[in-house]
C-alpha positions as CSV (number, residue, x, y, z in Angstrom):
1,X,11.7,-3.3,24.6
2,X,14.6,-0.9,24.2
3,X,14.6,2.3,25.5
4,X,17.6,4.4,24.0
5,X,16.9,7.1,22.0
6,X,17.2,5.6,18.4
7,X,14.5,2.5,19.3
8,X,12.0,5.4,19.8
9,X,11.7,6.1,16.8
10,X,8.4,4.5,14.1
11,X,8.3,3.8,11.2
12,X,6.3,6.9,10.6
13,X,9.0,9.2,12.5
14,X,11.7,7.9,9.4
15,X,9.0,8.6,6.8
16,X,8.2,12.5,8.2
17,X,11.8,13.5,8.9
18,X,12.5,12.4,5.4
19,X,9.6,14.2,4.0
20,X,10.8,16.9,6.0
21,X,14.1,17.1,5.2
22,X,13.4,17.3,1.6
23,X,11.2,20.5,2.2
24,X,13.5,21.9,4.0
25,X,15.9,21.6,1.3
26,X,13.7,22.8,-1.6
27,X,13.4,26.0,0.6
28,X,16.7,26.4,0.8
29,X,18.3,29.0,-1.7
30,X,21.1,26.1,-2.8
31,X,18.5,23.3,-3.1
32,X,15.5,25.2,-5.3
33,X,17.8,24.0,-8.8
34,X,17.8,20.2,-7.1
35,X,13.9,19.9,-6.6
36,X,12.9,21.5,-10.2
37,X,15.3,18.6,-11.8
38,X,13.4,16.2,-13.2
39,X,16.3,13.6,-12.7
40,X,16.3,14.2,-8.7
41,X,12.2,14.3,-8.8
42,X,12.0,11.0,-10.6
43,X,14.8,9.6,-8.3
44,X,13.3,10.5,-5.3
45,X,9.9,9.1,-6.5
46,X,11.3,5.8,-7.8
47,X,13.1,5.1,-4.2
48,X,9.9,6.3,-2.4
49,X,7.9,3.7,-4.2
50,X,10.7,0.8,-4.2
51,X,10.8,1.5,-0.5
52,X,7.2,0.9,0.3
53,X,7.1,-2.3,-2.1
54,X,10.1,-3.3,-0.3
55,X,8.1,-2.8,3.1
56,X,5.3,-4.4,2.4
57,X,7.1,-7.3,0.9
58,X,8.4,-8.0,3.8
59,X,5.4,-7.1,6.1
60,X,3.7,-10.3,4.5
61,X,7.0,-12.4,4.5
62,X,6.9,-12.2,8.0
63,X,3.2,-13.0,8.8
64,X,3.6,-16.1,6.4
65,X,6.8,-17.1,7.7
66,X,5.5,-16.6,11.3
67,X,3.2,-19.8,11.9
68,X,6.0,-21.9,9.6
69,X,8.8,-20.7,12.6
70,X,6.5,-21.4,15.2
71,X,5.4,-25.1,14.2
72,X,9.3,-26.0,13.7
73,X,10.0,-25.2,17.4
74,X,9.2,-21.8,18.9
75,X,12.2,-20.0,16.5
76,X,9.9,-16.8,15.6
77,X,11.0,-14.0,17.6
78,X,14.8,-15.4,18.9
79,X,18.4,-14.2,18.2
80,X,19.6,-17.4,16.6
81,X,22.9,-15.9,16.9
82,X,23.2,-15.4,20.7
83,X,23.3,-18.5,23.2
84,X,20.5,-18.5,25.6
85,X,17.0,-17.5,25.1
């Protein structure tokens, strides 16, 4: 496990600074025109629900893909790119 500040952070900690970040600027005196376009609101829902496709896509790729890696020699969870173990 790493231990440097940007391996701390979750999934969750991405999704609430995000969430947070877009409150912040619909608050914001220059950002109250941005959130009442429908463009930017539809934009920001359509990549909101791509995103969470996209990660549970690959959530289940992985869990299939797991046993298939394991069975052809132990290559689930290695750096294929770096000598050694």
């Amino acid at each position: 496990m790493r231990s440097s500040f940007f391996y701390k952070f979750t999934l969750n900690h991405v999704f609430l600074l995000c969430v947070v970040n877009v409150i912040l600027y619909s608050v914001a005196p220059f950002g109250k025109q941005l959130v009442i376009d429908v463009n930017f609101l539809v934009l920001l829902l359509t990549t909101f629900i791509l995103s969470l496709v996209a990660y549970f896509t690959t959530d289940i790729f992985i869990e299939q893909m797991k046993t298939k890696l394991c069975e052809k020699g132990g290559l689930f969870g290695k750096d294929l790119n770096k000598l050694g173990d």
